[in-house]
C-alpha positions in Angstrom: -53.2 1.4 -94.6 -52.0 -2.2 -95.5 -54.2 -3.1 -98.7 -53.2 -6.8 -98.4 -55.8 -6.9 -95.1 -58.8 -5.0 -97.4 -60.8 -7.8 -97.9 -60.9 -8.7 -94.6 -62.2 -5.7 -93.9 -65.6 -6.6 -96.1 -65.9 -9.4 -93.1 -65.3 -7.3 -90.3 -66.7 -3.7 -91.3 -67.4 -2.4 -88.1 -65.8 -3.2 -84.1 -67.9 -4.2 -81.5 -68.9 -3.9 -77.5 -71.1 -6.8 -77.5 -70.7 -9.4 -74.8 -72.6 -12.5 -76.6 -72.7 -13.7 -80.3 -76.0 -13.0 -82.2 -78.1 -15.2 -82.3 -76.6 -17.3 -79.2 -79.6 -16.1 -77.5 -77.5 -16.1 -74.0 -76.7 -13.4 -72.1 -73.1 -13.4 -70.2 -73.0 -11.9 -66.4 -69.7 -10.0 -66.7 -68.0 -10.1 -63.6 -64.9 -7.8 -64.9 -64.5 -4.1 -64.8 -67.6 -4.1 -62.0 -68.2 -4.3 -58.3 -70.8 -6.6 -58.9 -71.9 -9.4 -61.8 -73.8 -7.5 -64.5 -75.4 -8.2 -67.6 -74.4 -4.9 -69.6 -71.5 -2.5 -69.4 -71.2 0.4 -70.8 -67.4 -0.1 -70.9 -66.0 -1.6 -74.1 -66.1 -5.1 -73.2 -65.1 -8.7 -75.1 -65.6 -12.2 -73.9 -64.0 -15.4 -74.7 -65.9 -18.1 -73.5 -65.1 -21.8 -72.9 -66.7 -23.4 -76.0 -64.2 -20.7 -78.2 -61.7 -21.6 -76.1 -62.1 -25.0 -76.5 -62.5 -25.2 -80.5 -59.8 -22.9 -80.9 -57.2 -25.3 -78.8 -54.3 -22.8 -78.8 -50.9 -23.6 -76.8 -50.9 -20.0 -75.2 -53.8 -17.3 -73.8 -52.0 -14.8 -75.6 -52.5 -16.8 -78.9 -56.5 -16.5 -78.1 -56.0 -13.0 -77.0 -54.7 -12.1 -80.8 -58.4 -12.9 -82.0 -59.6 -10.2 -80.0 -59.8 -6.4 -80.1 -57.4 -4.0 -79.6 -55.0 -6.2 -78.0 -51.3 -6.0 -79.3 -49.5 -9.5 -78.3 -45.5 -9.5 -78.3 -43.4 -12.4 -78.4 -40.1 -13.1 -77.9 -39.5 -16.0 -80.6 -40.3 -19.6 -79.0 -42.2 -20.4 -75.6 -39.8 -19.5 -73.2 -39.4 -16.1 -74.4 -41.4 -13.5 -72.6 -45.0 -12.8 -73.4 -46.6 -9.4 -73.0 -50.1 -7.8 -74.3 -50.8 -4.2 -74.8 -54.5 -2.5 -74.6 -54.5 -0.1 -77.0 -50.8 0.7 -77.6 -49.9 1.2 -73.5 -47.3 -0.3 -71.9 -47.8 -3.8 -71.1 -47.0 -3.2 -67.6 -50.6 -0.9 -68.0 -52.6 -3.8 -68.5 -53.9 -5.0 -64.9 -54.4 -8.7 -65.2 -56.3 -11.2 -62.7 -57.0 -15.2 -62.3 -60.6 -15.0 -60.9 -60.4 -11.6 -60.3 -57.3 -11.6 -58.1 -54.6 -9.6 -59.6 -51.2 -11.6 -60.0 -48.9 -8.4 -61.3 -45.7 -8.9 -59.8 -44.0 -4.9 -59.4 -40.8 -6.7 -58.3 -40.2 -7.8 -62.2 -37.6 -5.5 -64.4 -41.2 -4.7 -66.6 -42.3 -3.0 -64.1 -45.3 -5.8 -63.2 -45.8 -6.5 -66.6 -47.3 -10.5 -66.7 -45.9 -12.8 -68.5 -48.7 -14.8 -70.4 -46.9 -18.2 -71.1 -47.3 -18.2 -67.6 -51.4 -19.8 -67.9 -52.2 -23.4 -69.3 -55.3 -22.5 -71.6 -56.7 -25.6 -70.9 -57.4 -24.7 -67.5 -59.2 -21.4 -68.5 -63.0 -21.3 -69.0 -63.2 -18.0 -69.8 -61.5 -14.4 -70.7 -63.0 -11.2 -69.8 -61.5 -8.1 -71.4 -62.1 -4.8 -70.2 -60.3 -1.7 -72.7 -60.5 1.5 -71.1 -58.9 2.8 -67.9 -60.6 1.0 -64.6 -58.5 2.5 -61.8 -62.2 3.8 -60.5 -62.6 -0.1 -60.1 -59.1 -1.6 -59.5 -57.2 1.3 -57.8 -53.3 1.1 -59.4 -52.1 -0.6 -62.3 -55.6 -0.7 -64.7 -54.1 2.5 -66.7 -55.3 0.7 -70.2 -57.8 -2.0 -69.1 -58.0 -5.2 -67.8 -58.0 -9.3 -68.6 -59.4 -11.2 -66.0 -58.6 -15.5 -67.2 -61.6 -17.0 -65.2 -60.9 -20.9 -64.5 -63.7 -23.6 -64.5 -66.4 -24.0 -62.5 -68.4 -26.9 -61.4 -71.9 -27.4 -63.2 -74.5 -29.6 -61.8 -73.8 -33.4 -61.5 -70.0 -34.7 -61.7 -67.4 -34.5 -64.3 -64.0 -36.1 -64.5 -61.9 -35.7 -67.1 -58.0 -36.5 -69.0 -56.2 -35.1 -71.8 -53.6 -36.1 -73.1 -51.8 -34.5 -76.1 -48.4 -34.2 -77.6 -46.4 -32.6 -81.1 -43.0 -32.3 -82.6 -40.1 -30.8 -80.8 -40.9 -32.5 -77.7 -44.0 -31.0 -76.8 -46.2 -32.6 -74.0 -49.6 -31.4 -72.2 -51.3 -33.8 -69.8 -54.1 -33.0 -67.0 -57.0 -34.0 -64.9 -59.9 -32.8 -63.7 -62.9 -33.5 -61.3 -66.0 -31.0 -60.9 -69.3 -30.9 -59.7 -72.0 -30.3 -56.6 -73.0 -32.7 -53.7 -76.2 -31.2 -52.1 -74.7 -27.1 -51.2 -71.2 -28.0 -51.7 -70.0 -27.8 -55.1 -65.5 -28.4 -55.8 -63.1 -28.0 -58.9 -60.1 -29.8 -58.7 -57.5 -29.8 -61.2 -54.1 -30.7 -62.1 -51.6 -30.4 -65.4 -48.3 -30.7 -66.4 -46.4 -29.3 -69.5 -43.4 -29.0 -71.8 -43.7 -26.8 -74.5 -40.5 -27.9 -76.2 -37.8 -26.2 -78.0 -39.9 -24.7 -80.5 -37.3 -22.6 -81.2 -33.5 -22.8 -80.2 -32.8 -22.3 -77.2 -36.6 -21.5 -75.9 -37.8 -23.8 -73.5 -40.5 -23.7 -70.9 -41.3 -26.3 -68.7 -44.9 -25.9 -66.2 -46.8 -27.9 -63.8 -50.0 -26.7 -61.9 -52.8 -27.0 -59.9 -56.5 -25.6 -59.4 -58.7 -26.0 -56.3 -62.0 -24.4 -55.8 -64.3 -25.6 -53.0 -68.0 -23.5 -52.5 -70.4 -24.2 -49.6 -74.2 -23.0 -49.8 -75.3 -22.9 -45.7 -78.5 -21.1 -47.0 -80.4 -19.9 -49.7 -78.9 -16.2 -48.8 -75.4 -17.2 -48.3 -72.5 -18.3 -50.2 -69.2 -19.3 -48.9 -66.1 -20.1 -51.2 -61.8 -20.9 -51.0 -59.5 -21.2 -54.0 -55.9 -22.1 -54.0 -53.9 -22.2 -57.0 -50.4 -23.6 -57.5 -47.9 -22.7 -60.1 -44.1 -24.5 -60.9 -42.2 -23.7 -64.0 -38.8 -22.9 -65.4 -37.9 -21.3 -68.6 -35.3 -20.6 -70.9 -34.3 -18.3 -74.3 -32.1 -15.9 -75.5 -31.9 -13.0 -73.4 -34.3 -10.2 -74.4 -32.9 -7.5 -77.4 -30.0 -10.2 -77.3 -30.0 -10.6 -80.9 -31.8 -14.2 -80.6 -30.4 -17.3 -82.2 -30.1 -15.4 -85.6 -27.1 -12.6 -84.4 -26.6 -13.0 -80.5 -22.6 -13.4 -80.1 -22.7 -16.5 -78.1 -24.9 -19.2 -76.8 -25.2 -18.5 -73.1 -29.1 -18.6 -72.2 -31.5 -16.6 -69.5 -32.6 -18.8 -67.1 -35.5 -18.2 -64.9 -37.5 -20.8 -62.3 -40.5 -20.0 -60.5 -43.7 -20.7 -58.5 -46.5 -18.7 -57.7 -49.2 -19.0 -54.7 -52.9 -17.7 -55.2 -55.3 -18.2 -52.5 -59.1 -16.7 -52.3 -61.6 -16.7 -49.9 -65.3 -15.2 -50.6 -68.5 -14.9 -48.5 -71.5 -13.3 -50.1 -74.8 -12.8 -48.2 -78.1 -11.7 -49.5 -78.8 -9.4 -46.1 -82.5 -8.4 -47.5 -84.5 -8.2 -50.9 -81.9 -4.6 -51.3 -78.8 -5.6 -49.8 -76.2 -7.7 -50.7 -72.8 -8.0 -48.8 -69.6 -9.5 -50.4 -66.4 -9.8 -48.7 -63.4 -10.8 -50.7 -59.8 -11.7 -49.2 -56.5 -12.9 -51.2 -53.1 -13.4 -51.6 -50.8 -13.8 -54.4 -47.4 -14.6 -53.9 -44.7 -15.5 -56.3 -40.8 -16.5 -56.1 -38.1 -16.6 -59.1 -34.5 -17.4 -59.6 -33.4 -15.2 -62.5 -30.1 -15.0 -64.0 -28.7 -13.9 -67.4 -25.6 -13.6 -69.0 -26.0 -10.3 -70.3 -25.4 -9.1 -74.1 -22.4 -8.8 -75.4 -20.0 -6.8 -76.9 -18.7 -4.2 -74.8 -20.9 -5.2 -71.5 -23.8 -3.1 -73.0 -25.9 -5.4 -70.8 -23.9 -6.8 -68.3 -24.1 -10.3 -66.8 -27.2 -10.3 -63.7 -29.5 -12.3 -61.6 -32.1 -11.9 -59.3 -33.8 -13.8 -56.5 -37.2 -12.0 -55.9 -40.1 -13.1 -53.4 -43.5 -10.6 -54.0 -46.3 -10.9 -51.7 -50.0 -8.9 -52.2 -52.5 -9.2 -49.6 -56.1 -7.7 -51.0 -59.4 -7.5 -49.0 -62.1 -6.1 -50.2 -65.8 -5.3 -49.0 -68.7 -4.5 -51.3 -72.7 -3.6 -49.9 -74.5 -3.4 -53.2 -77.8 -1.4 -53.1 -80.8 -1.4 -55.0 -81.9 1.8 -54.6 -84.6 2.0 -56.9 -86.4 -0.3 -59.4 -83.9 0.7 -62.1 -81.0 2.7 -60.0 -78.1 0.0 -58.2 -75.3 1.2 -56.1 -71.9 -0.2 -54.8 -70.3 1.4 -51.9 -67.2 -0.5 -49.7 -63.6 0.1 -49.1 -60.6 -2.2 -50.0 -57.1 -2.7 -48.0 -54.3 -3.5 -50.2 -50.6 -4.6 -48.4 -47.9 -5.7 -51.1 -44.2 -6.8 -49.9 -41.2 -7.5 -52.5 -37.9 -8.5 -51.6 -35.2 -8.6 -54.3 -31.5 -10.1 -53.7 -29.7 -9.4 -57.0 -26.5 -8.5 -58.6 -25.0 -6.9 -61.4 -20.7 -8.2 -62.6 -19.2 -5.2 -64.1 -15.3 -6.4 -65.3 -15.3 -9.3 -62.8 -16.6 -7.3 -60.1 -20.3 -8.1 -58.7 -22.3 -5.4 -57.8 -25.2 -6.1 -55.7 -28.8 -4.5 -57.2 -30.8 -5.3 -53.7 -33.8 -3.6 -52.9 -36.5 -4.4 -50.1 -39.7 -2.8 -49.8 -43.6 -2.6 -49.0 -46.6 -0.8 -49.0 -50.2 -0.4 -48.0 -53.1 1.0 -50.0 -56.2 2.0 -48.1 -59.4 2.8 -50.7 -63.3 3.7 -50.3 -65.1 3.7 -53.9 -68.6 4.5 -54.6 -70.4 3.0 -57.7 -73.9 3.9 -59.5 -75.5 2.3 -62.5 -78.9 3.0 -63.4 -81.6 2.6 -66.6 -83.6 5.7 -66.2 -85.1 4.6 -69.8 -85.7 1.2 -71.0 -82.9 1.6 -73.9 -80.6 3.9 -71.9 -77.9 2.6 -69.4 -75.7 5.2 -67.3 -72.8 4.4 -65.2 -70.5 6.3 -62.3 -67.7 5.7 -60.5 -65.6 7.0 -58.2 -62.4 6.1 -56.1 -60.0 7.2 -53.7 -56.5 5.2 -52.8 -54.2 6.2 -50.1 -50.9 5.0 -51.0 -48.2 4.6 -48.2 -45.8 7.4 -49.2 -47.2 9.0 -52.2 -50.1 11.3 -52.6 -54.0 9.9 -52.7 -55.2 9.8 -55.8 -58.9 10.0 -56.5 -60.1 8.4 -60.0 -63.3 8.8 -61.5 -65.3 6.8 -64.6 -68.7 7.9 -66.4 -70.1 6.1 -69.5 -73.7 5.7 -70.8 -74.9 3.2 -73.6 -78.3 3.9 -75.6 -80.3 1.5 -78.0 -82.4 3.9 -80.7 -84.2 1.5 -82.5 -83.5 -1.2 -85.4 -80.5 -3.0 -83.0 -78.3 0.3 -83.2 -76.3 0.9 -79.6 -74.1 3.5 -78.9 -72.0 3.9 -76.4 -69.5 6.6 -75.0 -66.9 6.1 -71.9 -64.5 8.3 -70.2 -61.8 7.3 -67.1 -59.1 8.0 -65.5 -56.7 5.9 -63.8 -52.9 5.7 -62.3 -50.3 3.6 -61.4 -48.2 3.5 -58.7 -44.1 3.0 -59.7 -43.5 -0.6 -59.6 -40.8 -1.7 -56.4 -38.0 -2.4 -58.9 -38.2 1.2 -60.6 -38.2 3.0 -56.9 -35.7 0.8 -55.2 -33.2 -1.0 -57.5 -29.8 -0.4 -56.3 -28.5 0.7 -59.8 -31.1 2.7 -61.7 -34.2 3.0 -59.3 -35.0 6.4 -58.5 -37.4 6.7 -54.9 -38.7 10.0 -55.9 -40.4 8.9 -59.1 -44.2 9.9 -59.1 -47.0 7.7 -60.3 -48.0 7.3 -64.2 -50.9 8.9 -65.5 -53.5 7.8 -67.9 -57.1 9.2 -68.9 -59.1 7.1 -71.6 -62.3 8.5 -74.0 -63.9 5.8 -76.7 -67.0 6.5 -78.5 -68.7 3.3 -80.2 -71.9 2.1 -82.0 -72.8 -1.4 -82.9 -75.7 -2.6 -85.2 -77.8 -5.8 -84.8 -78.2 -6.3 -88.6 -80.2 -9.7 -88.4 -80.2 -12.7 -85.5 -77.3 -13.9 -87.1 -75.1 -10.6 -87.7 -73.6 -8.2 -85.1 -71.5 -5.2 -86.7 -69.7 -2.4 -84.9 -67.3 0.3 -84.7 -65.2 2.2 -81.9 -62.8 4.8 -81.8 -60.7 5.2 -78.5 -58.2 7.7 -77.4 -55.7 7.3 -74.5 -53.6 9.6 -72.9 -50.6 8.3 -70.9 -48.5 11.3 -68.3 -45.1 11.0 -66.3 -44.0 7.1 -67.8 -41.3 5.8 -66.4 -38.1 5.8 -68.5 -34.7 5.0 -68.3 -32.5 8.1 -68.5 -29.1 7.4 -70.1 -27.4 10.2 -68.7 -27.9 10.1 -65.2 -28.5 6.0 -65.2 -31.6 6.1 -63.4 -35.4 5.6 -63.8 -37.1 8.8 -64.4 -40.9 10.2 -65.5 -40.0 12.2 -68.6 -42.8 10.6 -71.6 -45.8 11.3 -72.4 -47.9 8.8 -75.1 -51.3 9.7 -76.7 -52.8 6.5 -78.3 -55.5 6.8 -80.5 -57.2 4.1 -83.1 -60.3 2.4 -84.0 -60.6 -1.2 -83.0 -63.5 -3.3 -86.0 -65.4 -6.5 -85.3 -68.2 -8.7 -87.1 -70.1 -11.8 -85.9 -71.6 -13.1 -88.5 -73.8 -16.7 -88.4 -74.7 -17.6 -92.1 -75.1 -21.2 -91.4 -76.6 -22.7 -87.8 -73.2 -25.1 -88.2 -71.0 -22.3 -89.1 -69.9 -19.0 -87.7 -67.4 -16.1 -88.5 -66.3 -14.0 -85.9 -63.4 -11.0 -87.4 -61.7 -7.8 -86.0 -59.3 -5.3 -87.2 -57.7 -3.1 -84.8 -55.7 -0.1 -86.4 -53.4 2.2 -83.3 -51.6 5.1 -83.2 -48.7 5.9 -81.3 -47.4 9.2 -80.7 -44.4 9.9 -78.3 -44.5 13.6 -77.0 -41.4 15.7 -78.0 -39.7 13.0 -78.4 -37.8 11.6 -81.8 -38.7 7.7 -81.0 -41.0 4.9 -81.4 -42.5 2.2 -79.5 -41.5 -1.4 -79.6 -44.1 -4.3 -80.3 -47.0 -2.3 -81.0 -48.1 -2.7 -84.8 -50.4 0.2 -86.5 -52.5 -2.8 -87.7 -53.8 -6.4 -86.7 -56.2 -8.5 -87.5 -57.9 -11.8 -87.1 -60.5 -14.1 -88.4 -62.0 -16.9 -86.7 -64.5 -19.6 -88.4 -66.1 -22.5 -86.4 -68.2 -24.9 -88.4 -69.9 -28.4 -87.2 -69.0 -30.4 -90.2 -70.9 -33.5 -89.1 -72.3 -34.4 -85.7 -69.7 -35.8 -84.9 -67.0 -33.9 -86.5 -66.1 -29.9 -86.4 -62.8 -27.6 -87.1 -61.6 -24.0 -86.7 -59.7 -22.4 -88.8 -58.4 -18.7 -87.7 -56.1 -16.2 -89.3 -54.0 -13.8 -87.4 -52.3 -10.5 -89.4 -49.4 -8.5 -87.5 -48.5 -5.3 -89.1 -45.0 -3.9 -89.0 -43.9 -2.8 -85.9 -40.3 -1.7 -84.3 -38.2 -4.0 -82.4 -34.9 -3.2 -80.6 -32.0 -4.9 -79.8 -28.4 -4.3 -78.7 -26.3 -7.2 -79.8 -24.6 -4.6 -82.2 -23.1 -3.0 -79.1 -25.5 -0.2 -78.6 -29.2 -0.3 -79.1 -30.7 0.0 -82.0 -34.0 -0.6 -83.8 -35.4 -2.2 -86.6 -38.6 -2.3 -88.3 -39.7 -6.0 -88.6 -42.1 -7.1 -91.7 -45.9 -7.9 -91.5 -47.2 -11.4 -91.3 -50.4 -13.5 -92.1 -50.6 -16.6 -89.6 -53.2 -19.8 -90.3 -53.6 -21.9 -87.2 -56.1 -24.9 -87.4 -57.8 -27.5 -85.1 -60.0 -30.6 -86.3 -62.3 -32.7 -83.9 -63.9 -35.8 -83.7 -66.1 -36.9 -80.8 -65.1 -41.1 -81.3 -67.7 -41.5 -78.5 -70.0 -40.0 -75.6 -66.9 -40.1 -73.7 -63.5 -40.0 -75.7 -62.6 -37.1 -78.1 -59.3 -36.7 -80.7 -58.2 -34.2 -82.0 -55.6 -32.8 -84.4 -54.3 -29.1 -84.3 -51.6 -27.5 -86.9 -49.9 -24.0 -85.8 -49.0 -21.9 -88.8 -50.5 -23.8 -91.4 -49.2 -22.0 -93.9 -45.5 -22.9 -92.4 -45.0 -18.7 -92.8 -41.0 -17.4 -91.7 -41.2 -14.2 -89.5 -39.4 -12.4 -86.7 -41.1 -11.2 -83.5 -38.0 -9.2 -82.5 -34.4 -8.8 -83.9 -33.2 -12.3 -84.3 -35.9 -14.1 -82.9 -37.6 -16.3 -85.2 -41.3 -17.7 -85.0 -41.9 -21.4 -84.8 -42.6 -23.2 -87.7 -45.3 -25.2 -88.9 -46.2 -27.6 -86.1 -48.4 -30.7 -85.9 -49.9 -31.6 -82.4 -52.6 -34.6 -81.4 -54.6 -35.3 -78.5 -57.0 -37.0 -76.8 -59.5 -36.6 -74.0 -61.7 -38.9 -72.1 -64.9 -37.2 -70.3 -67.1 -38.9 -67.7 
């Protein structure tokens, strides 16, 4: 145990499940890790919601993910290195992520569908929705650890237009607009932003613009009809990954990536009588990129490469939920899942170019069946069950049970246990060079246990111990160059959180997260995955006028690889304490400033071999509302 992160500890004594702050006397309607919106879950659940979002003013979501449980964040020095986040020590590539519930992992990506998190403007997000647990009984493939589900803005009643504006050192620029609101039953969200996130760091650059369109028509009091379209431009730039960075990479050349990405939704929802309701849910996500890297030298140990690659996922789903009872609700439907990836790539061996090509596509058919049911005022049970049928592997049939019980003087506990798969991503079966078309899918089953006490109005504590297991990973086998299923990884930890209000102006919301890795028969550890975080987040209205947040992250030690030596090695990187801070002041009814400082405390670290973290940074902005 680190002792430095004790007395945080006396803050946040206990982790947990809780989807609103005490005292906020507001109850969420989680629509993640569910077939339909619910108030409770027994599934350990956390929420960021616009207003945290908002005060926190943080230049990535995987900055505001770092405040939450159980989430392990890595980062690859400045902005346009990759960003990846881990549920409870899995792959990041196990983490099933969606924008308004459509899933936008792309299995065409050399992570294996891993999402990059730079990739989402946070000022465009309204809320975060994480799920920890394994959800393929929901989700099908790819939810092996959980889910995060980034939930854009919706349109309130009356009109809102707004403009930001803000800007910092190293060249960084954010600038958008937005309308929202209603006109009789139709209600639209447009929205629009541009952004340079600067050279941070040598070398790391990332460059985005984007677009969010949401349109919803009410044709009667039982029917709701919606279409969402969002667009995505950006290029990037940074040392290439385990390169060495700018600290001991032998030479200067840079990865270089551009890319879009398409989402489209469509939604009708129909209130058929007072005990069924029918929802029918169609998408498509579609992304492009133009990837090339030089490689790492010495000795070619990552050659020079580049890939053009165009993934496609068409999703519907239908869901009939039944109220079978006063207290007993049911979801029953099917989904039909089609997902196309083309790939035109090469690898230069000695001045020779190799092509790495692979083309390929596959449907999912699936019929789930869910029940959730409150046989006892203080008791909620939950069931669920699925069954995929993957084009050219064997159906898989997942199941989920949890139960959550409230015995008196605000003390809940809850238990959980699924299981859940996923399905080799397209450049582990069919990459000319190393992709192996008889690998079988990964393998994951998830238990947590948890109980959380409402001390007071104004103080939530908790506690939750998880365990994961994680079969047949895919790995990259040295010998025979080729992806193969060989580990096996059983994660286990606690994950502690507090809420605490002691002031109607102020509040303190904490976490400490503490994972276990351990690699089956295997001498070998796990990159980017600390032992220990945690985080501490106050908000406090100074003056009517005036309010601040001021959180601090902790990153354990954790191993990092890299191969600029010639061969790969790894390397233990030292623990860090990060103090990020925002101050507000509403000038008017309409115009806002704002001043925000990253790293605060101007603290030197690595995220991986070579790769330093920014320094202290200074950023303004302004935003006028009307």
């Amino acid at each position: 145990m680190q002792y430095r992160i004790i007395p945080l500890f006396f803050v946040a004594l206990f982790a947990s499940n809780s989807e609103a702050a005490p005292g906020s006397g507001i109850e969420d309607v989680l629509v993640t890790g569910t077939f339909a919106p619910q108030l409770a879950l027994t599934s350990s659940v956390s929420v960021l919601d616009s207003q945290q979002i908002k005060a926190l003013n943080k230049t990535t979501v995987a900055d505001l993910l770092k405040t939450l449980p159980g989430l392990l964040v890595e980062k690859q020095g400045g902005p346009g290195g990759l960003t990846a986040v881990s549920i409870r020590g899995g792959e990041s590539n196990f983490t099933l992520v969606l924008v308004d519930g459509i899933a936008v992992n792309d299995p065409t990506n050399f992570r294996g569908g891993g999402f990059d998190f730079a990739n989402i403007n946070p000022n465009m997000v309204d809320r975060i929705e994480v799920v920890r647990g394994a959800q393929s009984a929901i989700y099908g493939s790819d939810a092996l650890a959980g889910v995060i589900n980034i939930i854009t803005r919706r349109p309130q009643e009356g009109h809102e237009q707004q403009v930001y504006v803000e800007g910092g050192n190293h060249d960084y620029s954010d600038v958008g607009a937005s309308a929202l609101g209603s006109v009789g039953d139709f209600n639209y969200t447009v929205e629009v932003a541009s952004r340079d996130d600067g050279e941070l760091t040598e070398g790391s650059t990332r460059d985005s613009d984007s677009a969010n369109l949401r349109l919803g028509w009410q044709p009667s009091s039982t029917q709701e009809l919606g279409i969402s379209y969002r667009y995505l431009d950006g290029k990037r730039s940074s040392y290439p990954e385990q390169s060495g960075g700018p600290e001991y990479a032998l030479y200067d050349a840079l990865d270089n990536s551009d890319y879009t990405q398409d989402i489209i939704g469509l939604d009708w929802g129909a209130q058929l009588s007072t005990l069924w309701r029918s929802t029918l849910m169609a998408s498509r996500f579609e992304q492009e990129e133009h990837y090339r890297s030089p490689g790492i030298p010495p000795y070619f140990e990552v050659p020079p490469n580049g890939a053009d690659t165009d993934f496609t996922r068409d999703q519907v789903r239908w869901i009939n939920t039944l109220q079978l009872a006063t207290d007993v609700e049911a979801n029953v439907g099917a989904e039909y899942r089609h997902e196309d990836g083309t790939s035109k790539g090469y690898v230069e061996y000695f001045g020779d170019s190799l092509p790495s090509d692979f083309e390929l596509d596959r449907d999912t058919r699936s019929v789930f069946a869910d029940l959730s049911a409150t046989p006892l005022p203080d008791l909620l049970l939950h069931a669920s069950l699925r069954y995929d049928d993957p084009e050219e592997f064997d159906s898989e049939t997942s199941g989920q049970v949890g139960a959550k019980y409230t015995i008196g003087k605000g003390v809940t506990f809850a238990a959980n246990w699924g299981e859940a798969y996923k399905l080799p991503s397209f450049f582990a079966l069919g990459h000319a060079l190393v992709g192996n078309p008889d690998l079988r899918p990964e393998q994951g089953e998830s238990w947590d246990t948890g109980v959380s006490w409402e001390a007071s109005s104004t103080l939530l504590l908790g506690a939750t111990w998880f365990e994961n297991d994680f079969r047949d990973l895919v790995d990259f086998d040295d010998e025979t160059f080729r992806n193969v299923n060989r580990k096996s990884v059983q994660t286990s930890g606690v994950e502690l959180q507090a809420d605490w209000r002691p002031l109607p102006a102020l509040s303190l919301r904490s976490q400490a997260t503490y994972t276990d890795i351990d690699v089956k028969n295997e001498n070998t550890v796990l990159t980017g995955r600390p032992e220990w975080t945690a985080s501490l987040v106050a908000q406090w209205q100074i003056l009517e006028r005036w309010d601040t947040a001021l959180d601090y992250v902790y990153t354990g030690q954790q191993w990092s690889a890299s191969r600029h030596t010639g061969e790969q090695v790894t390397e233990e990187l030292g623990d860090y304490h990060r103090v990020d801070w925002v101050l507000r002041w509403q000038l008017s009814d309409a115009w806002q400033a704002q001043l925000a400082i990253d790293n605060v405390l101007d603290e030197d670290y690595e995220t991986a071999v070579g790769f330093n973290a920014p320094e202290r940074e200074f950023r303004v902005g302004i935003t006028f509302t009307h």
